[in-house]
C-alpha positions as CSV (number, residue, x, y, z in Angstrom):
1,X,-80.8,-78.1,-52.4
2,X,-80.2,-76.5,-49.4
3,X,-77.3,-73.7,-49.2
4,X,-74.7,-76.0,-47.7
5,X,-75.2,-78.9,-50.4
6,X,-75.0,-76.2,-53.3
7,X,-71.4,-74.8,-51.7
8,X,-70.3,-78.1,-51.7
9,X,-71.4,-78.8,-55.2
10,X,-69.3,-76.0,-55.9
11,X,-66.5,-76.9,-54.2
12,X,-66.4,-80.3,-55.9
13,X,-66.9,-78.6,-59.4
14,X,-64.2,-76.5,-58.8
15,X,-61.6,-79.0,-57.1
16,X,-62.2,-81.1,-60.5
17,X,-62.7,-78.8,-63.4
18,X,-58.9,-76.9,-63.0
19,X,-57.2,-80.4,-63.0
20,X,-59.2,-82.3,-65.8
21,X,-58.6,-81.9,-69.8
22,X,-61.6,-80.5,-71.4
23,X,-61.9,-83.8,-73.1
24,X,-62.5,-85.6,-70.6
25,X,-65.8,-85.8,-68.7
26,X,-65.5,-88.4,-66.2
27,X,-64.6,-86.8,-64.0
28,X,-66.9,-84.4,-63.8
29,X,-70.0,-86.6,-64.7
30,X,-68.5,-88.0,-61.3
31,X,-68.9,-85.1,-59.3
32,X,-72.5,-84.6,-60.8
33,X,-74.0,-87.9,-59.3
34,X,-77.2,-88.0,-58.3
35,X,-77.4,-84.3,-58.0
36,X,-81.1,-83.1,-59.5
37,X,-81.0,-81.5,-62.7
38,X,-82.5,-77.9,-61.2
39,X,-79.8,-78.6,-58.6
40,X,-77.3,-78.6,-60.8
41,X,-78.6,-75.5,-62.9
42,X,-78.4,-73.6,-59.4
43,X,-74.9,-74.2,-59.3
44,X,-74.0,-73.1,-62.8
45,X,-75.3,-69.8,-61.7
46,X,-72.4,-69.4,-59.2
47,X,-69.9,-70.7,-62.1
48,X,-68.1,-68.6,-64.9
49,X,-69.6,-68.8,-68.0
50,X,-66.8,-70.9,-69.1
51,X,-66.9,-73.4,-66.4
52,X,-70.8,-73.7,-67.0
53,X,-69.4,-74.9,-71.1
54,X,-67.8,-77.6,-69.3
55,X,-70.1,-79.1,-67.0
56,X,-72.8,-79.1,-69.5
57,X,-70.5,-80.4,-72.3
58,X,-70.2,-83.6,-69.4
59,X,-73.7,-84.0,-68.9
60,X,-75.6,-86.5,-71.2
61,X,-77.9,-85.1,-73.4
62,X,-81.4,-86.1,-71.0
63,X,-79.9,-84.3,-68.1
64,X,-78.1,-81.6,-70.6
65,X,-81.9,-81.1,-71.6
66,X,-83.7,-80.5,-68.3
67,X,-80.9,-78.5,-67.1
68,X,-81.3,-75.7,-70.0
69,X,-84.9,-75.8,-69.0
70,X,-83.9,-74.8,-65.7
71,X,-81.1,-72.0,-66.6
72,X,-81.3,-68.2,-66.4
73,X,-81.5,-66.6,-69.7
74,X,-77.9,-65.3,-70.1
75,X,-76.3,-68.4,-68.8
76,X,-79.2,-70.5,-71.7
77,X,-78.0,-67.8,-74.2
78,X,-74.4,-68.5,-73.7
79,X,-74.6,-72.2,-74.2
80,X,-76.6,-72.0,-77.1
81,X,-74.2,-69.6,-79.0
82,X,-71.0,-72.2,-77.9
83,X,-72.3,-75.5,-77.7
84,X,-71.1,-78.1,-80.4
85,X,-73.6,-78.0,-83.6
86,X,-76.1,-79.8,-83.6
87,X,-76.4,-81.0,-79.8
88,X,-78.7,-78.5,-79.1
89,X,-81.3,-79.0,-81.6
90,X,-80.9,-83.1,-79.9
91,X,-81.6,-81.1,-76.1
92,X,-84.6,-79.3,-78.0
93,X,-86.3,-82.7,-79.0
94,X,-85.7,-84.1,-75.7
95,X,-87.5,-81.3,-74.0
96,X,-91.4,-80.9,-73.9
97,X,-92.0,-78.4,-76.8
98,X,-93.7,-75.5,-75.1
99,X,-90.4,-75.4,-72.7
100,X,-88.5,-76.0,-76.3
101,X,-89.8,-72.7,-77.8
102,X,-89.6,-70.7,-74.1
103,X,-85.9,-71.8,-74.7
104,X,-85.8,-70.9,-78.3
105,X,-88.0,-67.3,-77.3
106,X,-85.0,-66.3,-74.9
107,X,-82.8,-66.4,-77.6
108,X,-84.9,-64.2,-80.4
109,X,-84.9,-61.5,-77.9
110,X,-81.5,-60.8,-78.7
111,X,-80.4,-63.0,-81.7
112,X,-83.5,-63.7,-83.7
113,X,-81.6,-65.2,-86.6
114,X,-79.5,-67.7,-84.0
115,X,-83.5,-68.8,-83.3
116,X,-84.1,-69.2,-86.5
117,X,-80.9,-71.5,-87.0
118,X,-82.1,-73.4,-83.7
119,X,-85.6,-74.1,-85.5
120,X,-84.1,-75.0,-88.4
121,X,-81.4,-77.8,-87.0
122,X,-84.6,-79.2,-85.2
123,X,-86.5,-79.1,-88.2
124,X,-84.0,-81.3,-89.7
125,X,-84.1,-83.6,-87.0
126,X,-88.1,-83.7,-85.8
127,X,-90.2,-81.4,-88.6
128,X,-92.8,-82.3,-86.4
129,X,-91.6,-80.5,-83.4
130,X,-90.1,-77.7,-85.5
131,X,-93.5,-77.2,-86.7
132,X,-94.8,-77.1,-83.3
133,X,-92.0,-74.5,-81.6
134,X,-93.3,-72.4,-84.7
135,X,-96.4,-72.2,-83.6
136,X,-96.3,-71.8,-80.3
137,X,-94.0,-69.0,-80.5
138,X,-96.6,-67.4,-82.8
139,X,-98.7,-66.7,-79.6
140,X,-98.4,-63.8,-77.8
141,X,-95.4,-63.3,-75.4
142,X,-97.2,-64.2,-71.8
143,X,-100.2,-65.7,-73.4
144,X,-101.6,-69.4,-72.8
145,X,-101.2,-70.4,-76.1
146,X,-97.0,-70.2,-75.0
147,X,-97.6,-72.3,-72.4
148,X,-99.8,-75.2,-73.7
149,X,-99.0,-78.8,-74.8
150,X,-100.6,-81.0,-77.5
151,X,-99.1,-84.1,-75.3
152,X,-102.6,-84.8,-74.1
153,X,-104.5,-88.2,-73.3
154,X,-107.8,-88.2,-75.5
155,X,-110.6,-90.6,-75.5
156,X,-114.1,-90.6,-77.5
157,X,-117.1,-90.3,-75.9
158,X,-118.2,-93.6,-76.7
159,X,-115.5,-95.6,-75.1
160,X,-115.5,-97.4,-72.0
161,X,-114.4,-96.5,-68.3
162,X,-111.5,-99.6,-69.0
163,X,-110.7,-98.8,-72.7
164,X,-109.9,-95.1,-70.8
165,X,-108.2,-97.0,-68.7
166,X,-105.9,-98.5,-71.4
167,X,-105.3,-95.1,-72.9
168,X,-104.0,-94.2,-70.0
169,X,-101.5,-97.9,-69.6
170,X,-100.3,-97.2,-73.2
171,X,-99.8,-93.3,-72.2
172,X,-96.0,-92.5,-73.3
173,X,-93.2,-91.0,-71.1
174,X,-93.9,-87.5,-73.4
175,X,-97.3,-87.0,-72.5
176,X,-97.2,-84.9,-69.8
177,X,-100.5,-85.3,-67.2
178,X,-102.6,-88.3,-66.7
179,X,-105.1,-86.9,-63.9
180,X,-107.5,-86.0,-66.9
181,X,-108.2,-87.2,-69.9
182,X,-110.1,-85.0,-72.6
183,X,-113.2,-86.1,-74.3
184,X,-112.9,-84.9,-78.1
185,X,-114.6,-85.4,-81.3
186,X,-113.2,-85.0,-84.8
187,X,-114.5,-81.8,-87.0
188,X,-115.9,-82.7,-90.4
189,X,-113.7,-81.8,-93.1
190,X,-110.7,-80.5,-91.1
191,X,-108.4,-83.6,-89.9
192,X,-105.9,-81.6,-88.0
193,X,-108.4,-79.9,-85.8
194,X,-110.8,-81.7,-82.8
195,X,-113.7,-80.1,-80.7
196,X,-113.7,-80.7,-76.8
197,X,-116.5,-81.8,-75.8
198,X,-115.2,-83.0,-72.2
199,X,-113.1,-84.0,-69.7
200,X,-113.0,-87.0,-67.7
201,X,-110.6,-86.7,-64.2
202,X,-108.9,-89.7,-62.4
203,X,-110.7,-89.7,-59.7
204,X,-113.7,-90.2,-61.2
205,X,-112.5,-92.8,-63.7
206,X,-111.5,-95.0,-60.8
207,X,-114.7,-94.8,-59.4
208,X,-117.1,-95.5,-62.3
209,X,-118.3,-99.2,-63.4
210,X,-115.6,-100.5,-66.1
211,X,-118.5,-100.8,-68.5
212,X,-119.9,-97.4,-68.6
213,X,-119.6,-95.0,-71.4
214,X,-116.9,-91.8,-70.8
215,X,-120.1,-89.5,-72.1
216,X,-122.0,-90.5,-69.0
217,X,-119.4,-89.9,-66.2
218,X,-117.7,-87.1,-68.2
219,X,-117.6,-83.5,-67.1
220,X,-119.5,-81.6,-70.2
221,X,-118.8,-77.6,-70.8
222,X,-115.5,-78.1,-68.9
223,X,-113.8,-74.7,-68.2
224,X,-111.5,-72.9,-71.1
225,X,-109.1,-70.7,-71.8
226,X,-108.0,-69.4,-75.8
227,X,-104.2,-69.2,-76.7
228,X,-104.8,-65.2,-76.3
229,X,-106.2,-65.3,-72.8
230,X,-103.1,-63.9,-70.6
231,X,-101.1,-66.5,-68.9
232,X,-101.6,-64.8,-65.6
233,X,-105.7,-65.2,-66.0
234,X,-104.4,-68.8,-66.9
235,X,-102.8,-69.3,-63.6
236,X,-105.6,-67.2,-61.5
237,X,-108.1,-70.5,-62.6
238,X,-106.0,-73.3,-62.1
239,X,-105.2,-72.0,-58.8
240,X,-109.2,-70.9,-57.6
241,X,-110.3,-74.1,-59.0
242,X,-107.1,-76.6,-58.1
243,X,-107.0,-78.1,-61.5
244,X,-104.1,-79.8,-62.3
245,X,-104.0,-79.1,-66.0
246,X,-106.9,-76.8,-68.1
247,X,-107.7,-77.2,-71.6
248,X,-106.8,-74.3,-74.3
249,X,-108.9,-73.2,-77.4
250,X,-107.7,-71.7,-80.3
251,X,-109.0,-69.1,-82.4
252,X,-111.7,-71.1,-84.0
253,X,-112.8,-72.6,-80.8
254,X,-111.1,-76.3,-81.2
255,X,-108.9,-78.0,-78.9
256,X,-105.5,-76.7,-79.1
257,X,-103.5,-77.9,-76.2
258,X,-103.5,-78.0,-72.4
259,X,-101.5,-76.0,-69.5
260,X,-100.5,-78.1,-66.8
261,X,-100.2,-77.3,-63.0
262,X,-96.2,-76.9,-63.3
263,X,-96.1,-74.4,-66.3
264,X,-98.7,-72.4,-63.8
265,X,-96.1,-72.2,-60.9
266,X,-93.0,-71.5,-62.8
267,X,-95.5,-68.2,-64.0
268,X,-96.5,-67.5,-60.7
269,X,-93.0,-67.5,-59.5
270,X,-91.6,-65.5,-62.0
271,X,-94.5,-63.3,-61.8
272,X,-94.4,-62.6,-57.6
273,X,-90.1,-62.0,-58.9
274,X,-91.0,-59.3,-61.0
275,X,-93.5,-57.9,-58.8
276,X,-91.3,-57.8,-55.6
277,X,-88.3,-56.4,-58.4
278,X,-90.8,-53.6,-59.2
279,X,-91.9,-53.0,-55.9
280,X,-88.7,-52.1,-54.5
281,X,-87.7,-50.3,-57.4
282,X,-85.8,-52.7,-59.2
283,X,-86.1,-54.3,-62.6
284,X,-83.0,-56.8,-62.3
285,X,-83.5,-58.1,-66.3
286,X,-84.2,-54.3,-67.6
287,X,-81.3,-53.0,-65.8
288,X,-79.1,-56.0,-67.0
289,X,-80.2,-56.3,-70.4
290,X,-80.4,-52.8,-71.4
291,X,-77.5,-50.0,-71.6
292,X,-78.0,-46.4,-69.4
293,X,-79.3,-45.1,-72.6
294,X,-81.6,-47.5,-73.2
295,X,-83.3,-46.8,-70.1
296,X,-82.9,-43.5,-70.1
297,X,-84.6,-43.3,-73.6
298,X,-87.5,-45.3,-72.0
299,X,-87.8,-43.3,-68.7
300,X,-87.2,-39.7,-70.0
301,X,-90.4,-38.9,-71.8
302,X,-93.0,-39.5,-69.0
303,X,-90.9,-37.2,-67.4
304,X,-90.6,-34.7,-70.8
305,X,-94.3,-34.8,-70.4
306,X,-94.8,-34.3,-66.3
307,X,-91.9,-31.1,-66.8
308,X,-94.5,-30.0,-69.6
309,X,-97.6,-30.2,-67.1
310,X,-95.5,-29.0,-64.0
311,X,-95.2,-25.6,-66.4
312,X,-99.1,-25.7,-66.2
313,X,-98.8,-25.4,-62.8
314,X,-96.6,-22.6,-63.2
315,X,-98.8,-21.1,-65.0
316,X,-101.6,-21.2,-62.6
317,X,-99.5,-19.7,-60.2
318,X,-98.3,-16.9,-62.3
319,X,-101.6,-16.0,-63.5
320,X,-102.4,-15.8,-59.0
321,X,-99.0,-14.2,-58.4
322,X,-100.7,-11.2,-57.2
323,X,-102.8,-13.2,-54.5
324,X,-99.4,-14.4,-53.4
325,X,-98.1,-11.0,-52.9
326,X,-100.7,-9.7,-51.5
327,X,-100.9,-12.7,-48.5
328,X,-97.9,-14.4,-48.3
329,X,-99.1,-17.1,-46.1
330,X,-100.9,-18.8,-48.5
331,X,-97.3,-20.0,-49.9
332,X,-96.8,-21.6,-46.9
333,X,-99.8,-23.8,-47.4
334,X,-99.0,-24.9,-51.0
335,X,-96.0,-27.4,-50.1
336,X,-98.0,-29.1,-47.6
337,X,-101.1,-29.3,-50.0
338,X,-98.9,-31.1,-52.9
339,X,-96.9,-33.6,-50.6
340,X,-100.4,-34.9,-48.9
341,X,-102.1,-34.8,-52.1
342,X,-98.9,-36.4,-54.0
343,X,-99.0,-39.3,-51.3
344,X,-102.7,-39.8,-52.1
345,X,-101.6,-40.4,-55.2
346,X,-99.1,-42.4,-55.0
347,X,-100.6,-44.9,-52.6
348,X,-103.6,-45.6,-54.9
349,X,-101.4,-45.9,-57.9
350,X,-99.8,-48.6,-56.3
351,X,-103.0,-50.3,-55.3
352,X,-104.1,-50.4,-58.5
353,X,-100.5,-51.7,-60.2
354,X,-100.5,-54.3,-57.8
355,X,-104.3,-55.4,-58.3
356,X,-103.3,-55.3,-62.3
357,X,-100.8,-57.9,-61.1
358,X,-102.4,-60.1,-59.5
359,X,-105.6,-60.0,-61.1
360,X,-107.6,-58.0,-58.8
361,X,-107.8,-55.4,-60.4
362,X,-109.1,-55.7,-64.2
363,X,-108.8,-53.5,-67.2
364,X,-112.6,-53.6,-68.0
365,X,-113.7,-52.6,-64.6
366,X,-112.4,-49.7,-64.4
367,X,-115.3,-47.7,-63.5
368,X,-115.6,-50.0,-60.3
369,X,-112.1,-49.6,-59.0
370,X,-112.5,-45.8,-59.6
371,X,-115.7,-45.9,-57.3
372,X,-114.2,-47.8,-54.7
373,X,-111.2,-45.8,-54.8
374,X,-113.4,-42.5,-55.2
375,X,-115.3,-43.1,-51.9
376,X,-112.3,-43.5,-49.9
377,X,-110.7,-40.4,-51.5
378,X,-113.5,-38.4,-50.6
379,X,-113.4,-39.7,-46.6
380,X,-109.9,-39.3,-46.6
381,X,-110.2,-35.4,-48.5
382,X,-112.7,-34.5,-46.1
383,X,-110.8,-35.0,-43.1
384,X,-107.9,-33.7,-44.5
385,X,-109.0,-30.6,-45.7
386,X,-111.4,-30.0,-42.3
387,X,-107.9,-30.6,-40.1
388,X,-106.0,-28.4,-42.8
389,X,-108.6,-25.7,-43.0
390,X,-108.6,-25.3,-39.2
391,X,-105.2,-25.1,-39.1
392,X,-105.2,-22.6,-41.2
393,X,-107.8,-20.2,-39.6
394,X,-106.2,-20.5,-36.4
395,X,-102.7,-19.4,-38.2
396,X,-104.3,-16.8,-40.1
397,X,-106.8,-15.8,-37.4
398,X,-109.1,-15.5,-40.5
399,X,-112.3,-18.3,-41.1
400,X,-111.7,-17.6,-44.8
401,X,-108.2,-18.7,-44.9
402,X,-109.2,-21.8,-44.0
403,X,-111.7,-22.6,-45.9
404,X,-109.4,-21.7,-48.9
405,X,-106.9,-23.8,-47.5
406,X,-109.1,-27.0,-46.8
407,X,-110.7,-26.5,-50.3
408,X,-107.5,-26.6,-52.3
409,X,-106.7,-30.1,-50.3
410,X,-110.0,-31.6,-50.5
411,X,-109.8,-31.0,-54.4
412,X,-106.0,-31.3,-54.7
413,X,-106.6,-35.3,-52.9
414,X,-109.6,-35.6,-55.1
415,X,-107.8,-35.5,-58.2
416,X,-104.9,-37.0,-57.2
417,X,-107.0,-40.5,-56.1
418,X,-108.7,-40.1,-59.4
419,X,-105.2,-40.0,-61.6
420,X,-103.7,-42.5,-59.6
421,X,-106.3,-44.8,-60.5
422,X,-107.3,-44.5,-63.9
423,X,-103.7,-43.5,-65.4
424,X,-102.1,-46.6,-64.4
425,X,-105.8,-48.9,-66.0
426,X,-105.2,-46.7,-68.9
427,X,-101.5,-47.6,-69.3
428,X,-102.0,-51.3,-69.2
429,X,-105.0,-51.2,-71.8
430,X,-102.3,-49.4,-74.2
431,X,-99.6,-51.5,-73.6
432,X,-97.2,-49.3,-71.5
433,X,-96.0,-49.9,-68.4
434,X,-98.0,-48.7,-65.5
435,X,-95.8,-48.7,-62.7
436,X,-93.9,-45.8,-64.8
437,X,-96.3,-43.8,-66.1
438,X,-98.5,-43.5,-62.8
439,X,-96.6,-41.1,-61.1
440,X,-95.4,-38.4,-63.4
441,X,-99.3,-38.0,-64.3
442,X,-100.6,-38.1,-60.8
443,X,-98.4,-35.6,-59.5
444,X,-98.6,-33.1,-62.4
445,X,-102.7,-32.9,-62.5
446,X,-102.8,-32.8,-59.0
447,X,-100.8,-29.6,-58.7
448,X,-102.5,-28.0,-61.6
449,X,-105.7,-28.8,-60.0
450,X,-104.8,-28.2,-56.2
451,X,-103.0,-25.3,-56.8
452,X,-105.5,-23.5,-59.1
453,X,-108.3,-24.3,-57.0
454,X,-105.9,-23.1,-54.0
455,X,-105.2,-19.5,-55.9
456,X,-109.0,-19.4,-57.6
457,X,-110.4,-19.3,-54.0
458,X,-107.6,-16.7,-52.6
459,X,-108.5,-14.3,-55.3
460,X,-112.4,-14.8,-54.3
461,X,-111.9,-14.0,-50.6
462,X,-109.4,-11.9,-50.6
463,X,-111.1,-8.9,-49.1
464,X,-111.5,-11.4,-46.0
465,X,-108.7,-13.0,-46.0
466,X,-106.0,-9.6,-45.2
């Protein structure tokens, strides 16, 4: 929906809503025509939250469904909490069931017991599907087992190309991909669970002989993921390998569900949101969702602990302060040292945040990403420090000074390249967020180290450097 047809959506929303009793929907369901049900969602985001009540109090409950898969969080949240009882537990069933519990997930963020009361009105309606929501939402927030669906076409190994082809003719409108179909076998003594043994694609059913066996045109060992792997990873396959759905293992190893190729670009979009958000500095859901106390509470100690290491710095300095005194130049050189050696820092931090992102970059390796980022620190220290340290004699008119000078940057852009790279691997591997932690750390060792290397070297040379 193109900007122009959303405004006029608007326009026709508003025109009718002011003039029409609550009661009465025709109106509305009127102006709603033919518009798509994401369209529609779109628009609500431009309404008041009260407005938004009424148009989805006029929709029928198919397009009431699909549109609260396609809302924003708050504007979900808010129907959920003033919608008649009972409707939306009827909207849950409706929807595939890992969008169901990604509906019912936004609301235990902030209500966990208004979830609960969701899973239980579904319960009574569809225990199956309760049962379901339950156990998807016991997977990990951004996992794969939160995206999968048990809506799957299997077939046995033994059947024929056209009994796979009648699976596929008697398919319902809930299952949810028919480009593959998944070979499975049933698991001796345990009648809820089934091993994959492979997977059969479209393409390849429509060109096999109608009499053949699905074991001899299947694909065996087909590529997996387990409901821990993250949904990112998830994603990262689909798209290097252009699958349209992949299969997902659970913890013992059997066939759990599937993630299909339109769960993987609603993560990708929201994923590249967030990453742009962070990039320019701004988390829109953090700042919305959490009070100025709340964020300060979560920003303030990484910088607690950098004020804590800065004073080590100090220290370093204090215990030089006679070198200082004694050639006052070298002060001069101390502000240039930590902004070059800070932005060394910085830039690598940020190569490294973005390759955890986007899967570049992995937690495992990080002896390989502090390598490569080693050897380009070194180039980059070298030629700073050589440019530094001639500036330096020439100012001085002293060889010594600049070899003190080039040095302290050398070992100041060192360390820095270093921090910046493993801090932000470390962060991730203990759950905090890297993009915040990076910096504080950077910057504090790299002054302890720069400027005690910087003043170590003074004191050494001093005879030659007055």
């Amino acid at each position: 929906m193109s900007i122009e047809e959303r405004d006029d959506l608007l326009a026709r929303l508003r025109a009718v809503l002011p003039e029409t009793p609550a009661e009465d929907n025709a109106s509305v369901e009127t102006a709603l025509r033919d518009v798509h049900p994401a369209d529609i969602a779109e628009a609500m985001g431009h309404l008041t939250n009260e407005e938004t009540l009424r148009v989805f109090t006029a929709l029928d409950n198919a397009r009431a469904a699909e549109v609260l898969d396609e809302l924003d969080a708050d504007r979900a949240r808010y129907l959920l909490d003033n919608e008649v009882a009972g409707r939306i537990a009827a909207l849950l069933d409706l929807l595939p069931m890992d969008d169901a519990a990604e509906v019912v997930a936004e609301v235990a963020e902030d209500t966990p017991e208004r979830a609960e009361e969701l899973i239980a009105d579904l319960e009574a309606r569809a225990p199956a599907d309760a049962a379901e929501v339950r156990e998807l939402l016991s997977y990990p927030e951004r996992s794969a087992g939160r995206l999968m669906t048990d809506r799957y076409l299997r077939v046995d190994a033994d059947a024929t190309v056209e009994e796979a082809f009648a699976v596929i003719r008697r398919a319902g409108p809930e299952v949810e991909s028919l480009s593959d179909l998944y070979v499975t076998e049933p698991v001796a003594g345990r009648p809820d669970r089934e091993r994959l043994v492979g997977v059969v694609n479209l393409r390849r059913l429509v060109r096999a002989q109608p009499t053949r066996r699905i074991g001899e045109v299947m694909a065996r060992e087909p590529l997996t993921v387990s409901v821990d792997t993250d949904r990112q990873e998830a994603a990262r396959l689909i798209s290097k390998y252009d699958f349209l759905a992949l299969p997902v293992l659970d913890r013992e190893g059997y066939l759990a569900g599937i993630i299909t190729v339109d769960d993987v670009i609603d993560v990708l979009v929201e994923e590249f949101n967030e990453d742009y958000l962070r990039l320019v500095g701004s988390d829109a859901e953090e700042m919305d969702r959490r009070t100025p106390a709340q964020v300060a509470r979560l920003r303030l100690p990484w910088l607690l602990g950098t004020m804590f290491l800065e004073l080590m710095a100090g220290l370093v300095i204090d215990r030089y302060n006679w070198v200082l005194h004694e050639v006052i130049l070298l002060a001069s050189f101390m502000p240039v040292i930590s902004a070059i050696s800070g932005n060394v820092g910085l830039q690598a931090a940020a190569i490294i945040v973005r390759g955890l992102e986007t899967g570049h970059v992995r937690i495992g390796e990080m002896g390989r990403a502090v390598r490569k980022e080693a050897a380009t620190a070194l180039m980059m220290a070298l030629v700073c420090g050589l440019v530094l340290g001639g500036v330096g004699a020439i100012w001085s008119r002293h060889l010594p000074f600049g070899l003190v000078v080039g040095g302290a940057m050398t070992a100041s852009m060192l360390t820095a390249s270093f921090m910046g790279t493993v801090v932000p691997i470390l962060s991730k591997r203990f759950g905090y967020d890297p993009a915040t932690t990076a910096g504080p750390f950077e910057t504090a060792f790299q002054d302890i180290i720069g400027f005690g290397v910087f003043l170590w070297l003074a004191s050494l040379l001093l005879p030659w450097l007055k």
